[in-house]
N, C-alpha and C positions, 0 to 999 in steps of 0.2 A: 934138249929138243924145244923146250918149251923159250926158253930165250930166242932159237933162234927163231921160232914164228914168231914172237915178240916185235923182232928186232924188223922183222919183213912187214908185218902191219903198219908198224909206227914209221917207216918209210916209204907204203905208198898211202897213209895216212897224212904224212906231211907232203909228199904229193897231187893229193885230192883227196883232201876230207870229207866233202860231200858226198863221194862216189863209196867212201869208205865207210859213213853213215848209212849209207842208204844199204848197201850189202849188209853191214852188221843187223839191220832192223828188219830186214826180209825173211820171214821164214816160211818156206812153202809145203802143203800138205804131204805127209808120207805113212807108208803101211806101217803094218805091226813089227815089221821083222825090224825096222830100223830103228823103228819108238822104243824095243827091248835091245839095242845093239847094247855091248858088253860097256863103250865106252863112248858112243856119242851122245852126245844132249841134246836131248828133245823136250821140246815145249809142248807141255799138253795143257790145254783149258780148261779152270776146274769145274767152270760151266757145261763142256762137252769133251769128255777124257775120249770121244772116238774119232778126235781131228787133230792128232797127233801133228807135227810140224814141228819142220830142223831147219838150220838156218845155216849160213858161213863159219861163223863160230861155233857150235856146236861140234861140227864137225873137225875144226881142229883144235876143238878142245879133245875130242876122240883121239884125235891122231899124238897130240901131246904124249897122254893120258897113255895110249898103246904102247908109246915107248917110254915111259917113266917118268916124262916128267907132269907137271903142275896145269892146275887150269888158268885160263884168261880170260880176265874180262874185259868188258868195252868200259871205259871212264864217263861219265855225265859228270856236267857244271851242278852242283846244287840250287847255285839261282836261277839258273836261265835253264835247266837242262840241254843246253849245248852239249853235242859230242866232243871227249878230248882225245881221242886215243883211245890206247889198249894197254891193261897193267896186268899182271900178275894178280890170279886171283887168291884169295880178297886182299882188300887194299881198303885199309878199315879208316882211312881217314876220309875218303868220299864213296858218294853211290855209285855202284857198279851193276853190272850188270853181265849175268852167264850166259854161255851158248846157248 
């Protein structure tokens, strides 16, 4: 499962990587039932743990995750922080980043 969202990412990533940063960096406010879902990642602030917030990725990190396989992360450039894509989480030779 998780390959093939991989594989979906990184080609409309190479299609429009701006469109594809901008979704992966969005994550908009959501209740408690989702912040505790069994398998999606949510980001919660450790300045205010009651503004939970899920993003594009989180979510199919869930859905990975539901059927067995592995997380993804978004790739960042170390110098520049440029987005590269999406790899197989973790990917210990750059900064990555979770649902």
């Amino acid at each position: 499962m998780r390959e093939k969202i991989l594989e979906l990412l990184n080609e409309l990533y190479a299609l429009d990587p701006t469109a594809m940063e901008r979704l992966v960096s969005t994550r908009t406010p959501c209740n408690g039932a989702v912040a505790k879902h069994e398998f999606v990642q949510v980001w919660e602030s450790p300045g205010n743990p009651n503004d939970p917030r899920v993003g594009m990725l989180g979510i199919l990190n869930g859905l990975s995750l539901k059927n067995g396989g592995g997380k993804i992360a978004a790739k960042w450039s170390k110098e520049d922080r440029s987005f590269l894509g999406f790899v197989p989480f973790p990917e210990e030779s750059d900064e990555h980043q979770e649902g």
